[in-house]
Gaussian input, Z-matrix of N, CA and C with variables (Angstrom, degrees):
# hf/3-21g

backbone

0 1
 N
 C     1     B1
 C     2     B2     1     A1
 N     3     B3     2     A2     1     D1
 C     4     B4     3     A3     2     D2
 C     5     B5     4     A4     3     D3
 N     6     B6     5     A5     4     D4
 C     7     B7     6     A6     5     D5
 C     8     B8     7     A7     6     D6
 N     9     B9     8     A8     7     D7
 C    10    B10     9     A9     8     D8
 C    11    B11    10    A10     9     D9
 N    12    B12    11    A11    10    D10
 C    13    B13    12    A12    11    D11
 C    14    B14    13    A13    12    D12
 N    15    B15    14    A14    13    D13
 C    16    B16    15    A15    14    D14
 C    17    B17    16    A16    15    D15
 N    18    B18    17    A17    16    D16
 C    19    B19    18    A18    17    D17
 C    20    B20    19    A19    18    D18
 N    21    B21    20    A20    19    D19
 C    22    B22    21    A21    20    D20
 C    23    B23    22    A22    21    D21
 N    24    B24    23    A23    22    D22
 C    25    B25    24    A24    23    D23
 C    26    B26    25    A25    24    D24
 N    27    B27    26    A26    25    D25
 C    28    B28    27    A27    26    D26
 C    29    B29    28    A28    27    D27
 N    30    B30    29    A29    28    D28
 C    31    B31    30    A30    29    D29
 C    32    B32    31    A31    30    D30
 N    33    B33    32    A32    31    D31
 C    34    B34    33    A33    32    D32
 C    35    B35    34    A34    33    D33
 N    36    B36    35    A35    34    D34
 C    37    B37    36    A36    35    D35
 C    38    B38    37    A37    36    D36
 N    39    B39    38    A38    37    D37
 C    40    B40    39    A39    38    D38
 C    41    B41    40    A40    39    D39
 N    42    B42    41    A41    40    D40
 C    43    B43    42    A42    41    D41
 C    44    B44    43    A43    42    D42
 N    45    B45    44    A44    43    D43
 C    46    B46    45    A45    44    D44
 C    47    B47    46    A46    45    D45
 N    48    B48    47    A47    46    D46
 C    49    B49    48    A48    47    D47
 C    50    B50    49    A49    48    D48
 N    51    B51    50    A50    49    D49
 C    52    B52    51    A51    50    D50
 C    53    B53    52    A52    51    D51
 N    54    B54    53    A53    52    D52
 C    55    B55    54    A54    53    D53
 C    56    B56    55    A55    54    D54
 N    57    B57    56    A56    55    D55
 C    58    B58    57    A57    56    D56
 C    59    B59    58    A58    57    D57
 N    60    B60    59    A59    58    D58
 C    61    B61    60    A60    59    D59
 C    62    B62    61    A61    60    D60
 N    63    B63    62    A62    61    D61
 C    64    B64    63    A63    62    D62
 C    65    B65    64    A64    63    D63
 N    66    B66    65    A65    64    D64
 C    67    B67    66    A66    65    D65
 C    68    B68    67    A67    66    D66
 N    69    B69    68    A68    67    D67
 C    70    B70    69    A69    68    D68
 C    71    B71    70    A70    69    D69
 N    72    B72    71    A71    70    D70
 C    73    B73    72    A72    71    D71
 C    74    B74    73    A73    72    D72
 N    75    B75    74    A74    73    D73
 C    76    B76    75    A75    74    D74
 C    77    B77    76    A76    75    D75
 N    78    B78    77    A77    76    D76
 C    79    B79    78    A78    77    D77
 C    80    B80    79    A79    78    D78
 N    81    B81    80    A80    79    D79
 C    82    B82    81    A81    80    D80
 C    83    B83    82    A82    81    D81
 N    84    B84    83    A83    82    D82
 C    85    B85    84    A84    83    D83
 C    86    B86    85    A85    84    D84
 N    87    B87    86    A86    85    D85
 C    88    B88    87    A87    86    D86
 C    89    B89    88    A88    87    D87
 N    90    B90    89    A89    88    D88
 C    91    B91    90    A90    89    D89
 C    92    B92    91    A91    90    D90
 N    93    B93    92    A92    91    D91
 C    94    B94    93    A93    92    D92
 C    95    B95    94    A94    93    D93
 N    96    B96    95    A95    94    D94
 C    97    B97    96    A96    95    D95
 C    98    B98    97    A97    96    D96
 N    99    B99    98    A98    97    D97
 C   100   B100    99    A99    98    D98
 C   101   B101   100   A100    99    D99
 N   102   B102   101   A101   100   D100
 C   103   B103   102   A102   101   D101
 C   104   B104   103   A103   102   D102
 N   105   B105   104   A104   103   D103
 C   106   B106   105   A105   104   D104
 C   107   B107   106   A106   105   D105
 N   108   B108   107   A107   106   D106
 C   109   B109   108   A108   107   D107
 C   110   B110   109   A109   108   D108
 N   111   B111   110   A110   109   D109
 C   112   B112   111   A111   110   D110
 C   113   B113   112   A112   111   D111
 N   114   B114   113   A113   112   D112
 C   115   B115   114   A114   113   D113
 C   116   B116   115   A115   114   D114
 N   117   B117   116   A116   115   D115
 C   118   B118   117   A117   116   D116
 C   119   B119   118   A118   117   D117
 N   120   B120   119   A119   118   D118
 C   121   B121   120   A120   119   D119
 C   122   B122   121   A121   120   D120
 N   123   B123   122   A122   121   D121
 C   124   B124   123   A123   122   D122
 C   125   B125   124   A124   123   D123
 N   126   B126   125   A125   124   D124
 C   127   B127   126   A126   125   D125
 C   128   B128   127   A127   126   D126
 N   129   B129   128   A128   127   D127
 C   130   B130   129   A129   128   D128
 C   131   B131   130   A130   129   D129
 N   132   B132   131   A131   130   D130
 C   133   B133   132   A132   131   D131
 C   134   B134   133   A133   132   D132
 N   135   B135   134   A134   133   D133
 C   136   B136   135   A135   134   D134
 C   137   B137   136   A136   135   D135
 N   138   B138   137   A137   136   D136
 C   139   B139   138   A138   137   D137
 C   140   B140   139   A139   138   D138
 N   141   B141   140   A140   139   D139
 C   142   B142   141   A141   140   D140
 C   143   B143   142   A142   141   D141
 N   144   B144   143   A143   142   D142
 C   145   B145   144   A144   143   D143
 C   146   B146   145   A145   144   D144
 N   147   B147   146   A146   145   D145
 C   148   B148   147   A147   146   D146
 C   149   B149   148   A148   147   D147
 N   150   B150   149   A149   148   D148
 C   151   B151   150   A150   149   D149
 C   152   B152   151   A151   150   D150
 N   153   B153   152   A152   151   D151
 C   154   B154   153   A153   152   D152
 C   155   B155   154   A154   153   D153
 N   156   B156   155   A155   154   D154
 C   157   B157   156   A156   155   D155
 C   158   B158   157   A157   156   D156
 N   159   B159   158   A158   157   D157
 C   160   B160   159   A159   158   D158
 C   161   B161   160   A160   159   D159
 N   162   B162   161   A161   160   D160
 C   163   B163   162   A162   161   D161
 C   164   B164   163   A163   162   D162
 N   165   B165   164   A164   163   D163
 C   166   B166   165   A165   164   D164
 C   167   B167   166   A166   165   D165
 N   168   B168   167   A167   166   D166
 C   169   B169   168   A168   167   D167
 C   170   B170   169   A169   168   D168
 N   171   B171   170   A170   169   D169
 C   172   B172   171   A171   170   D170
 C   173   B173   172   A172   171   D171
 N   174   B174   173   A173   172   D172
 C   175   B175   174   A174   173   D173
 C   176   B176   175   A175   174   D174
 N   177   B177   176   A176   175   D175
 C   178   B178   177   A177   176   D176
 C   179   B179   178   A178   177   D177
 N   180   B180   179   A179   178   D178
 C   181   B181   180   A180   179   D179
 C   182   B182   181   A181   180   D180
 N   183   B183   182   A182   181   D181
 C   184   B184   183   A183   182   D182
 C   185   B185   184   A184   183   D183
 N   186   B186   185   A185   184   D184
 C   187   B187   186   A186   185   D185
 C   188   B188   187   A187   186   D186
 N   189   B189   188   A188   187   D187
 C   190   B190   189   A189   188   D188
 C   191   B191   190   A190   189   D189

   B1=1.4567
   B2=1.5342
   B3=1.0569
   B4=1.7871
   B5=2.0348
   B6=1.4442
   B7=1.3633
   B8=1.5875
   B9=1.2871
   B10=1.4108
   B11=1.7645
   B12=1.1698
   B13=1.4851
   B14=0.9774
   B15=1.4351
   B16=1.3319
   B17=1.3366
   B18=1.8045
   B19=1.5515
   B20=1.4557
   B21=1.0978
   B22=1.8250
   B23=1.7521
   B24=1.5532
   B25=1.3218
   B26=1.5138
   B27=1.1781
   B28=1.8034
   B29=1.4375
   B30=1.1829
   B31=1.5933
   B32=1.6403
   B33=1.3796
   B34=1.2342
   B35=2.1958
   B36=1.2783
   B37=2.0372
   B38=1.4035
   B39=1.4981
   B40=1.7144
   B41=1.4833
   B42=1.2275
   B43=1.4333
   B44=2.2237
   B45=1.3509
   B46=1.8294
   B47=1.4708
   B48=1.5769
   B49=1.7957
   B50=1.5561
   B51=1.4890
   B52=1.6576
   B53=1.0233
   B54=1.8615
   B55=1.3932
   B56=1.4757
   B57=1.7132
   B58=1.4474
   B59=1.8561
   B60=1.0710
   B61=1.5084
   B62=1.5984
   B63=1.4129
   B64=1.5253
   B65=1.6302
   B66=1.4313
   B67=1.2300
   B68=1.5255
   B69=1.3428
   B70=1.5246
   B71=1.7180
   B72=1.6537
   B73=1.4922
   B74=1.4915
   B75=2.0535
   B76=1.4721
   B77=1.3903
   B78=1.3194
   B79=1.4978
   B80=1.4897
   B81=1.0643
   B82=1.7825
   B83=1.6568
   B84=1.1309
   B85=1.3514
   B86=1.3900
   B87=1.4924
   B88=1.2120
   B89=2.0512
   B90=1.4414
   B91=1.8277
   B92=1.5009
   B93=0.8968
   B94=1.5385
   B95=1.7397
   B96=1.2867
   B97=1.3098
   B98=1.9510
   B99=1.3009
   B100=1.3053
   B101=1.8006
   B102=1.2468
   B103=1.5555
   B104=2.0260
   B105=1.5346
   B106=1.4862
   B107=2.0700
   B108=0.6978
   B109=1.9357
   B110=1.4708
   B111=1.2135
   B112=1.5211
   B113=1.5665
   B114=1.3789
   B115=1.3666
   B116=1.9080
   B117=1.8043
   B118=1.8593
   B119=1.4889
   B120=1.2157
   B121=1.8989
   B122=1.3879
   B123=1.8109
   B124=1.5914
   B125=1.2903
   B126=1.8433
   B127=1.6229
   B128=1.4070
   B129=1.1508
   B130=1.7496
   B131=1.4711
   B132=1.1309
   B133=1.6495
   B134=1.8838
   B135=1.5930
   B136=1.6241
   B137=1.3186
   B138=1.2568
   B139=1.8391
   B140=1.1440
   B141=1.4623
   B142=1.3125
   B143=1.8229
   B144=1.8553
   B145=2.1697
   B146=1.1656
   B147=1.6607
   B148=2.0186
   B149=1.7887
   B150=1.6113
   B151=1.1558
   B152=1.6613
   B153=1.6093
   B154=1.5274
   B155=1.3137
   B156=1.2741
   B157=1.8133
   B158=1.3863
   B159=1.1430
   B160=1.8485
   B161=1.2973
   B162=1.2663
   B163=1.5368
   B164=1.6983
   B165=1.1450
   B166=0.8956
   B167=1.4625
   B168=1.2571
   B169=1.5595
   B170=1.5999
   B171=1.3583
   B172=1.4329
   B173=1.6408
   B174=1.3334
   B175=1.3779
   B176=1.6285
   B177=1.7189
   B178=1.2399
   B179=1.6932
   B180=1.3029
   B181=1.8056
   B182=1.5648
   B183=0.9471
   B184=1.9433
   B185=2.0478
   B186=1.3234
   B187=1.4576
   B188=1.9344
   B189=1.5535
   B190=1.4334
   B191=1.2308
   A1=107.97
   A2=112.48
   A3=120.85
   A4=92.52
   A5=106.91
   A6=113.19
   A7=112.13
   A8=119.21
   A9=99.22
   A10=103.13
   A11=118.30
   A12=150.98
   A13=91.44
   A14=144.54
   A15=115.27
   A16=129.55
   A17=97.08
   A18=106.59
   A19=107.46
   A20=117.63
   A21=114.79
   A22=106.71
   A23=103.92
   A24=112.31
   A25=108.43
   A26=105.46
   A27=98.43
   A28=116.32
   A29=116.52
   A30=113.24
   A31=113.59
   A32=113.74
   A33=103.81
   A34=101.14
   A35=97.72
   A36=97.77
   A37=127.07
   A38=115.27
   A39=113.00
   A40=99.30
   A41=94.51
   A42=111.99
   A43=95.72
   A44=85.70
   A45=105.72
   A46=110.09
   A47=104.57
   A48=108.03
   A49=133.52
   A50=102.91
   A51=108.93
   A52=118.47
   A53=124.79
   A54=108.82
   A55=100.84
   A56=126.49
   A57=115.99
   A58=96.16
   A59=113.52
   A60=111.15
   A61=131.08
   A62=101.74
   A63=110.47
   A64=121.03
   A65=106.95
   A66=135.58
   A67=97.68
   A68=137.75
   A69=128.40
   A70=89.60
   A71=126.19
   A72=94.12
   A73=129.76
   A74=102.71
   A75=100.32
   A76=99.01
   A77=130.43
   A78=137.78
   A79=107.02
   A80=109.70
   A81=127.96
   A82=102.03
   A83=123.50
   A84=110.79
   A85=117.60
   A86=131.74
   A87=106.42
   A88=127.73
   A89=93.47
   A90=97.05
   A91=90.64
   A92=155.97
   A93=148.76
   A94=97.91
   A95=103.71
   A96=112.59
   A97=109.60
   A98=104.24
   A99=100.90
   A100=117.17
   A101=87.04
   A102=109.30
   A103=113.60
   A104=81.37
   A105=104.62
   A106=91.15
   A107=119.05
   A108=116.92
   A109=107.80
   A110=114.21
   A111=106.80
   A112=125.22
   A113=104.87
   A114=76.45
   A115=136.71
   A116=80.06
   A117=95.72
   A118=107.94
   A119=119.24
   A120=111.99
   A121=90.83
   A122=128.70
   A123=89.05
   A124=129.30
   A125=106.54
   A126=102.47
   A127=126.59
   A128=92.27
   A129=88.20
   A130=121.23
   A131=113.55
   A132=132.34
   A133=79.46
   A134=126.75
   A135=130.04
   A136=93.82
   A137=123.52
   A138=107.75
   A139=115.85
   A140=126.17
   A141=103.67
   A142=103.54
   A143=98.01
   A144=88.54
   A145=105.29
   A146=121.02
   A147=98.91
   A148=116.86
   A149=107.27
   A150=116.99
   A151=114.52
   A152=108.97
   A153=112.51
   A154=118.31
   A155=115.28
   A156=120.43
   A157=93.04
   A158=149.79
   A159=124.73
   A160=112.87
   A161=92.78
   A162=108.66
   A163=122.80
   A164=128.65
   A165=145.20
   A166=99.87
   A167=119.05
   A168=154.11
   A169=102.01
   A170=117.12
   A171=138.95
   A172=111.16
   A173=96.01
   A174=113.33
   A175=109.21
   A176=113.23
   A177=121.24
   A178=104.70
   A179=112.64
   A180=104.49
   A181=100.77
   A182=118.68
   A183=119.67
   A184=87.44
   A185=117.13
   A186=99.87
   A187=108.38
   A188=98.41
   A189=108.64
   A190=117.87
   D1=145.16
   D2=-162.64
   D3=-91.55
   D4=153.41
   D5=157.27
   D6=-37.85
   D7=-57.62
   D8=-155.53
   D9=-100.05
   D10=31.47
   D11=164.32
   D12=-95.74
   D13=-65.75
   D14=-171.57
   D15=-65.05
   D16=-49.50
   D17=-177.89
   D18=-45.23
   D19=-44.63
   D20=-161.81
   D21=-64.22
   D22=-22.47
   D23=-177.23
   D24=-88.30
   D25=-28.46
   D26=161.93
   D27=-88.16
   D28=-36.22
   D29=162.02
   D30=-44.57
   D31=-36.33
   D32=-163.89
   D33=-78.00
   D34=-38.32
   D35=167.73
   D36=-61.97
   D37=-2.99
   D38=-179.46
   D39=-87.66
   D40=145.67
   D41=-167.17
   D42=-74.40
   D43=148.99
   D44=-171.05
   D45=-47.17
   D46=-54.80
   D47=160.82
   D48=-43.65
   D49=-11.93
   D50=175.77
   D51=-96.61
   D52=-17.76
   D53=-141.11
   D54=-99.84
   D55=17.78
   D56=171.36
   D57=-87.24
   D58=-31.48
   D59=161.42
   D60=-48.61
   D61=-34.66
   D62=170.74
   D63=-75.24
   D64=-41.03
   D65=173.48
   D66=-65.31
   D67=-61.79
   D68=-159.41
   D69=-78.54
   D70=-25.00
   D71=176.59
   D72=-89.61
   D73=0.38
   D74=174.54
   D75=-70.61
   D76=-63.98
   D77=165.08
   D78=5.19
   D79=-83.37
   D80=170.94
   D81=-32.12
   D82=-63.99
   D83=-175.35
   D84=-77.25
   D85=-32.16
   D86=167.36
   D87=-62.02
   D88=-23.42
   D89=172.98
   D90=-76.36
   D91=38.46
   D92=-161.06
   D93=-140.34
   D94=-54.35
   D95=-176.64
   D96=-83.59
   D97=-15.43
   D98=-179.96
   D99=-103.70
   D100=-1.48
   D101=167.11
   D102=-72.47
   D103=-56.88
   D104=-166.66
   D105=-65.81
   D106=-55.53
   D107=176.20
   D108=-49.64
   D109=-44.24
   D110=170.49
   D111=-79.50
   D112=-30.45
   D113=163.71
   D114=-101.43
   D115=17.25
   D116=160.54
   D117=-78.80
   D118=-26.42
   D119=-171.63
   D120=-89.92
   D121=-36.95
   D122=-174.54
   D123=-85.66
   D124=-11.63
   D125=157.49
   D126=-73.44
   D127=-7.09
   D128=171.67
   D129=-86.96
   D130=-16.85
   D131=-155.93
   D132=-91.71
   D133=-56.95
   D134=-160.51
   D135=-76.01
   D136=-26.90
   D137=166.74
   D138=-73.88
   D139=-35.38
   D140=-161.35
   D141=-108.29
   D142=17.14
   D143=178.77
   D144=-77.54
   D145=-26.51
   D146=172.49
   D147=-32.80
   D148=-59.93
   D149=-160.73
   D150=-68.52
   D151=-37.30
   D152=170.11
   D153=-58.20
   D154=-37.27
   D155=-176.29
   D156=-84.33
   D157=40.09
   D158=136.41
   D159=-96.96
   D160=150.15
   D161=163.21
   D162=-50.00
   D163=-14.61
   D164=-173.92
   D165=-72.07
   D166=-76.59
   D167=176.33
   D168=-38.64
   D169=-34.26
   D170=176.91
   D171=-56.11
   D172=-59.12
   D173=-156.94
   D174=-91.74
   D175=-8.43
   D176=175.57
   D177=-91.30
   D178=-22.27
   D179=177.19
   D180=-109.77
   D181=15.55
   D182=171.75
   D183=-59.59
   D184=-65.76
   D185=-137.91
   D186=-93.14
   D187=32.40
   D188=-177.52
   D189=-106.93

């Protein structure tokens, strides 16, 4: 049985009064995970602007 085979099978035993609680904490983890991607592109983006801002870097995408 897969992880989310189970969850759905324990999701399916929480009582009806809980499940906006279950629901507001999947919520939470997907902004969690879309948090965590952004702030991999903007540390990635402040490591690598030394190298984008030369002139060098300039003159290698001029003829594309």
């Amino acid at each position: 049985m897969s992880k989310k085979e189970i969850l759905i099978n324990e999701i399916e035993q929480v009582p009806e009064s809980y499940l906006d609680e279950v629901l507001d904490f999947v919520h939470f983890l997907k902004t969690r995970i879309i948090r965590e991607k952004m702030d991999t592109a903007i540390a990635g983006e402040s490591s690598l602007r030394k190298d984008w801002l030369l002139p060098e870097e300039d003159d290698a995408w001029q003829g594309l």
